[in-house]
TORLO-200762 format. One record per residue: residue in one letter; x, y, z of N, C-alpha, C in turn. Coordinates in steps of 0.001 Angstrom, whole numbers, padded with zeros to 6 digits, always signed. Layout:
% TORLO-200762
AXYZXYZXYZ ...
% end
This chain:
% TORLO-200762
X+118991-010341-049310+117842-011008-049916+116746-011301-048892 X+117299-011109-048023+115924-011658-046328+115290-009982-046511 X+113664-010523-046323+113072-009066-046062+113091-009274-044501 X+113671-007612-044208+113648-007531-042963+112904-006311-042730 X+111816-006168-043282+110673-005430-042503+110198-005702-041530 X+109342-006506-041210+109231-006960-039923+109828-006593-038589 X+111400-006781-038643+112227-006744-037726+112186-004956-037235 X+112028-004418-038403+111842-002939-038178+110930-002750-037951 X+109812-002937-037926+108379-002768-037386+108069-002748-035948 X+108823-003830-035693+108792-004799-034414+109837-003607-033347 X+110682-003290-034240+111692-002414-033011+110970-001268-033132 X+110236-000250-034130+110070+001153-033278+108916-000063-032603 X+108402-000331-033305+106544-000539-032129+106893-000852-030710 X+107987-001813-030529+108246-002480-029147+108460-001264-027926 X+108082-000188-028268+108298+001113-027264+109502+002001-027336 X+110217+001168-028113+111700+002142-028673+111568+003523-028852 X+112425+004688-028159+112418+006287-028933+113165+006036-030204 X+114472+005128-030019+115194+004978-030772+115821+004304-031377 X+116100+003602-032447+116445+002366-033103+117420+002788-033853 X+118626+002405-034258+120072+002186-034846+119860+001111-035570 X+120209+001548-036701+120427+000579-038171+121864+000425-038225 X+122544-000935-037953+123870-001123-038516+124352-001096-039714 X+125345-001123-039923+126151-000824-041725+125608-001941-042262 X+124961-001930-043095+124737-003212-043930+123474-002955-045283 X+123408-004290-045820+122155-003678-046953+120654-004160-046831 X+119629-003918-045941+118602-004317-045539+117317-003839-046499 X+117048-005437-046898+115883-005411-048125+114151-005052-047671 X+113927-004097-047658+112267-003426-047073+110944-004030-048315 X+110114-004305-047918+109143-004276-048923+107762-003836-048047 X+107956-003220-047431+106563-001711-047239+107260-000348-046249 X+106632+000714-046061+107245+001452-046143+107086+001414-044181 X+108257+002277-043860+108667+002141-042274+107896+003853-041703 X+106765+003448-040377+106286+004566-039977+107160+004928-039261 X+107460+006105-038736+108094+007052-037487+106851+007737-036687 X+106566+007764-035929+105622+007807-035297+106430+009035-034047 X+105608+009723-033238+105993+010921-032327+107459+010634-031940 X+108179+011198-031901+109623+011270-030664+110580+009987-031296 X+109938+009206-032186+111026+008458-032650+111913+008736-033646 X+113205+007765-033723+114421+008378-034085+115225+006989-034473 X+115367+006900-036156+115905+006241-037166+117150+006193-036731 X+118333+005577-036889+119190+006049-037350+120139+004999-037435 X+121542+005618-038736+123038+004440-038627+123914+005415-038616 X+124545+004689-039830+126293+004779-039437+126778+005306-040944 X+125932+006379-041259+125823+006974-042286+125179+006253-043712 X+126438+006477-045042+125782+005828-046414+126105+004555-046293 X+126732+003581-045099+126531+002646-044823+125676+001534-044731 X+124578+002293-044440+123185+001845-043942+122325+002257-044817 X+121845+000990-044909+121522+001134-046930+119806+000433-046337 X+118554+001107-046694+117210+000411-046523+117417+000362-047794 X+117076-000560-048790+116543-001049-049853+115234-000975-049801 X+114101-000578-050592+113025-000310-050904+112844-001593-052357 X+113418-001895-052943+113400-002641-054341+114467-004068-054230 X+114215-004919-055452+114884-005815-055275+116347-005717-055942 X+116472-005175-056637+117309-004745-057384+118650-004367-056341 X+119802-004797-056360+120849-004453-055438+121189-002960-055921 X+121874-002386-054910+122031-000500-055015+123195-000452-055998 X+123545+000022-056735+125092+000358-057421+124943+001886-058191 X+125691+002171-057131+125954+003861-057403+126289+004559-059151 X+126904+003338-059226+127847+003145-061078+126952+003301-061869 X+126337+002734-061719+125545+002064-063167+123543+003064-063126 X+122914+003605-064396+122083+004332-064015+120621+002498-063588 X+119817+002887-062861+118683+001873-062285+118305+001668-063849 X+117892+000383-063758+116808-000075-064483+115555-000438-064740 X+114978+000198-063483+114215+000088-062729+113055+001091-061874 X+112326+001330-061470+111855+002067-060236+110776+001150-059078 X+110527+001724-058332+109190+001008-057363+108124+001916-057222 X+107114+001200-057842+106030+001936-058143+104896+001981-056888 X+105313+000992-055708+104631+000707-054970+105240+001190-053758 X+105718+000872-053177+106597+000847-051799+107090+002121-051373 X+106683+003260-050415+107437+004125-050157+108401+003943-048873 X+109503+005044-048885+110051+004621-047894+110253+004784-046508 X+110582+005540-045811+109823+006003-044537+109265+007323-044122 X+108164+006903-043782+107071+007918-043393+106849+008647-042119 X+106924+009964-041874+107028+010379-040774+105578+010453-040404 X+104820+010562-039654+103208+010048-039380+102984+010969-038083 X+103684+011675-037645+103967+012565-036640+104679+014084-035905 X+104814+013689-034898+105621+015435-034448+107052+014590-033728 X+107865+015384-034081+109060+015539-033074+110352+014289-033451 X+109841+013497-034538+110423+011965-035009+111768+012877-035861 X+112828+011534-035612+114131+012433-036609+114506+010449-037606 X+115064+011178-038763+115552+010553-039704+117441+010511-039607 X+117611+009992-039424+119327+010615-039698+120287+009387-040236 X+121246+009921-041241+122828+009347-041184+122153+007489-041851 X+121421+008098-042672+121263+006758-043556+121331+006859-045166 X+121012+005849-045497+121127+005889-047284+119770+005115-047416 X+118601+005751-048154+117582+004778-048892+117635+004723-050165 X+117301+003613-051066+117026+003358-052099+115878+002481-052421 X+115213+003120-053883+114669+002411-054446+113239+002336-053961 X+112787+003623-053332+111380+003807-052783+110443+004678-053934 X+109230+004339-053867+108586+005421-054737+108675+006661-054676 X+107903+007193-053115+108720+008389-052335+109778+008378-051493 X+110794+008455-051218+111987+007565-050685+111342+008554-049284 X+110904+009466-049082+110917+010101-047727+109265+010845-047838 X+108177+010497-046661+107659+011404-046760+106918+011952-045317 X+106324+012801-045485+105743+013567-044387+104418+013956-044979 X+103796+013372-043762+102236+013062-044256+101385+012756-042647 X+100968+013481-042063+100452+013237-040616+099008+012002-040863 X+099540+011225-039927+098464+010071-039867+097175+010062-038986 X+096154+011030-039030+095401+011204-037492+095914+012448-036928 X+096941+013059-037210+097714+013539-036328+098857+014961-037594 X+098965+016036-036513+099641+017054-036943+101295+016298-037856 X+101694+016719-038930+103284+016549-038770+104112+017361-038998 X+104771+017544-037681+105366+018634-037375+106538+018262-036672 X+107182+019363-036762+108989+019393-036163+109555+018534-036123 X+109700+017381-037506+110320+016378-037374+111669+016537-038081 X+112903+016065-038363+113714+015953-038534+114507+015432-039417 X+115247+015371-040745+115892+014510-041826+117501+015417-041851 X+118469+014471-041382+119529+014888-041080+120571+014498-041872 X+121355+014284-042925+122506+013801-043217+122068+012035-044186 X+120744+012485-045111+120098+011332-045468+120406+011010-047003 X+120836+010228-047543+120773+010370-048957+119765+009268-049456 X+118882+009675-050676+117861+008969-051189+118145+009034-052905 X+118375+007570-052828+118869+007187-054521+117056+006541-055098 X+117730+006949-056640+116819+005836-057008+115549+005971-056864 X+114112+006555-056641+113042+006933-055759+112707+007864-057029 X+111309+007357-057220+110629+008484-058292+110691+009287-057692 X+110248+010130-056577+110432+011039-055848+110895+011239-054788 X+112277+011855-054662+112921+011945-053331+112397+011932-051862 X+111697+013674-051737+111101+013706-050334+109536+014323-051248 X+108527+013781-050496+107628+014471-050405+107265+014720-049239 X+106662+016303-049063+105825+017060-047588+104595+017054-048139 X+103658+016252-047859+102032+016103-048199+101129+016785-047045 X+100485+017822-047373+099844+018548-046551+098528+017507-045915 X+098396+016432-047385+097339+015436-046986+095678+016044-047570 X+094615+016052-046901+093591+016131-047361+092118+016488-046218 X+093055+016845-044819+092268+017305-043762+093234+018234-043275 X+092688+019426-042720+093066+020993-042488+093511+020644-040640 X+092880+019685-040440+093216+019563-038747+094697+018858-038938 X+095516+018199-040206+096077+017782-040096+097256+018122-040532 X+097574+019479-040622+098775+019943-041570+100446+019357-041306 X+100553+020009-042314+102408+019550-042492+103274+021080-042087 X+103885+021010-041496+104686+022067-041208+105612+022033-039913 X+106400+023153-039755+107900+023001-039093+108829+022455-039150 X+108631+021472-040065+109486+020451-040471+111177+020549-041316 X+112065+019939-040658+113413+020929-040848+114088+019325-041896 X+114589+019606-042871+115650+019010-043912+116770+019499-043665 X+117489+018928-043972+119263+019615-043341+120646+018778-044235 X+121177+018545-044947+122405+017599-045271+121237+016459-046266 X+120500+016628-046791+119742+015877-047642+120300+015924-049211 X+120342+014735-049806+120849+014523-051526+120255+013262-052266 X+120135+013852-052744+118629+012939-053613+119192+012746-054654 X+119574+011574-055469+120148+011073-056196+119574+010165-057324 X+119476+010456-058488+118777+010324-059280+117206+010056-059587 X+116475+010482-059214+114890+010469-059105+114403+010520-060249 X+113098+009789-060412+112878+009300-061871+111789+010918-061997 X+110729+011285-061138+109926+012277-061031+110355+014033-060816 X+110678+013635-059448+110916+014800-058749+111902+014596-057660 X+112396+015697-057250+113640+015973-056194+112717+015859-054943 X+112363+016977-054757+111654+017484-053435+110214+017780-053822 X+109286+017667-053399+107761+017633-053782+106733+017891-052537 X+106191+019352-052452+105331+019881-051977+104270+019874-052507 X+103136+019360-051622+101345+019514-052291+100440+019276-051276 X+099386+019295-051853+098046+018498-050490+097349+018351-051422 X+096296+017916-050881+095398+017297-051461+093574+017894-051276 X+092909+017990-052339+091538+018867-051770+091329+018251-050566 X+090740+019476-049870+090442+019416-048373+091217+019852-047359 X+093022+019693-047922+093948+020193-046540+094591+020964-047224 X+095450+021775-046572+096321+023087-046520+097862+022167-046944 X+098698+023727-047832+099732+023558-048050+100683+023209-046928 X+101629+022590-047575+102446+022357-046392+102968+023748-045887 X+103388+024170-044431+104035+025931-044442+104793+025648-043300 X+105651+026700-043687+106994+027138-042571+108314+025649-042595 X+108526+025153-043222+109064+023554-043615+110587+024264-043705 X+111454+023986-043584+112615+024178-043864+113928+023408-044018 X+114740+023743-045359+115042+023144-046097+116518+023637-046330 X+117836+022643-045603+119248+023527-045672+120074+022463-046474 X+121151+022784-047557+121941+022180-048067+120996+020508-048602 X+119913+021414-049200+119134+019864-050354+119509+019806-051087 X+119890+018604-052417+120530+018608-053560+119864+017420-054049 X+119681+017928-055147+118714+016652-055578+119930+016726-057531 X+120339+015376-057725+121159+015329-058947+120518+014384-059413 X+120609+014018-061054+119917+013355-061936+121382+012254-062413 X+122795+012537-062102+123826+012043-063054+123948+011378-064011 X+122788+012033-064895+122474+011489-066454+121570+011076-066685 X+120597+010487-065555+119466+009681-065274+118613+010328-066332 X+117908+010431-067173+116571+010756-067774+115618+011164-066805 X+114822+011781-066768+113929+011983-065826+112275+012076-066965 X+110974+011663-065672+109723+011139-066475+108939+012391-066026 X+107676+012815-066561+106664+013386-066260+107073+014586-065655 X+107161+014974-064536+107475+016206-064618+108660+016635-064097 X+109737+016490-064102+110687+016210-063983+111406+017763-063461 X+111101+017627-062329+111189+018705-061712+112562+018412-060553 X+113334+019597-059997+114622+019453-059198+113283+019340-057691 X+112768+021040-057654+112608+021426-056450+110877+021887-057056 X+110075+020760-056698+108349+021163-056885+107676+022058-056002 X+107367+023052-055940+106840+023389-054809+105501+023749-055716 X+104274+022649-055539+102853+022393-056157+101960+023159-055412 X+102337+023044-054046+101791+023752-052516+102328+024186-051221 X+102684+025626-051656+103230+025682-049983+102973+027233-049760 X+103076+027427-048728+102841+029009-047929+103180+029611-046639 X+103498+030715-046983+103442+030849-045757+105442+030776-045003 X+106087+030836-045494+107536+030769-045237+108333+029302-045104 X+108201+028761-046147+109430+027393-046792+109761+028311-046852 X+111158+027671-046511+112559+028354-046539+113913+027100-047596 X+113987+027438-048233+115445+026962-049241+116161+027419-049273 X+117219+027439-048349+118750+027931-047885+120142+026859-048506 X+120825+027170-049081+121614+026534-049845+121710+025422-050746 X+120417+025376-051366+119991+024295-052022+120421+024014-053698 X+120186+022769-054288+120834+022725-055524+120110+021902-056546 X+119760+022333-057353+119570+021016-058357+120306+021145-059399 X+120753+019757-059934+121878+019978-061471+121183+018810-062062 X+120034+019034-062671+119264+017830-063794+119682+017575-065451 X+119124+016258-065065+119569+016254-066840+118947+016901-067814 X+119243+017170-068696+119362+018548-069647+117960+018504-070413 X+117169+016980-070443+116071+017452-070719+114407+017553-069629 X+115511+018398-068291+114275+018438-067523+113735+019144-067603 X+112318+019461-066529+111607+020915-067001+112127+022248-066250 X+112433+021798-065011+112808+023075-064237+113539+022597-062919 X+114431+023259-062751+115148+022983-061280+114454+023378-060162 X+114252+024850-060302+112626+024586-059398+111823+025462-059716 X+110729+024752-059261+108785+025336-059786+108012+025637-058943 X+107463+026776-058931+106913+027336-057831+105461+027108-058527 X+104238+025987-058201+102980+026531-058444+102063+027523-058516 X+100834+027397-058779+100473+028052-058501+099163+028615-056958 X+099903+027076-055931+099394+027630-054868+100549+027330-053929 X+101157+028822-054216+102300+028941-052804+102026+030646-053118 X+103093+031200-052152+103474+032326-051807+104159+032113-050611 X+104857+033656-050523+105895+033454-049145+107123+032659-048905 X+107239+031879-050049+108746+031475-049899+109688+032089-049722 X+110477+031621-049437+112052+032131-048912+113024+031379-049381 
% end
């Protein structure tokens, strides 16, 4: 029930590369930057960021979403995510360069419940600032009210490209899903995303497991 944002703020900013989240259930109410060379991490689905007030229970489908709060944002190059559990974020994960390229960052062994949209790669809305190199790996996205995985930009910047994406799984386990209710969006990308062993199993009245827009090419 203690928001402990702050406390996370305070540890990457304090000059940290790297900060360790212990096993426990830590209540967030704004979303956590990663900034160059820094590096998240716990002690697997242990390590629970809460994004919402609502306590996590795997059992039972949410009653709920957060319409506000995303959850951590990579804002940079070279930053890694790993060996945690988020819930209850709008975008539970995204990549979105702040000022700055975002590139070759890292999401390792992450599961994201609960989250209208799992991961988004936002190319953003300036061309100096693209999204790309960026590697997913052991990622499972667990009931999302929107979308699984979600590629786009915004007028002005470039698709996200070259992003790569191993053993993603994005499941609905009965959940209903809203608006466009997509596994695997790809709205914008080019140029070689790669989706190597990936999965979606949605509920039965979604639209598509995955959607290729109509500004990509070059996938893999």
């Amino acid at each position: 029930v203690t928001d402990d944002t702050q406390a996370f703020l305070d540890a990457l900013d304090d000059g940290n590369g790297s900060v360790f989240v212990p096993a426990g259930n830590f209540l967030l109410t704004s979303e956590i930057p990663l900034d160059n060379y820094q590096m998240l991490y716990g002690a697997g689905n242990t390590s629970i960021l809460q994004f919402r007030e609502d306590p996590f229970d795997p059992g039972n489908l949410p009653s709920s979403y957060n319409d506000d709060t995303n959850g951590v944002h990579f804002i940079g190059r070279g930053a890694c995510l790993k060996d945690l559990l988020i819930v209850g974020a709008n975008k539970g994960i995204v990549m979105r360069g702040q000022g700055q390229e975002c590139t070759a960052n890292i999401v390792d062994n992450v599961q994201v419940w609960d989250a209208i949209v799992g991961v988004c790669l936002d190319g953003g809305d300036d061309t100096n600032y693209p999204t790309y190199w960026n590697t997913l790996e052991g990622v499972l996205v667990e009931r999302p009210r929107d979308m699984g995985v979600y590629l786009k930009h915004d007028t002005g910047g470039v698709s996200p490209n070259a992003n790569y994406m191993r053993s993603v799984r994005v499941y609905s386990h009965g959940q209903e899903m809203s608006n466009e209710k997509v596994g695997f969006n790809i709205d914008s990308g080019r140029y070689g995303n790669s989706m190597i062993d990936c999965e979606a199993n949605l509920h039965p009245g979604a639209t598509a497991c995955l959607r290729f827009g109509d500004v990509t090419g070059q996938n893999y």
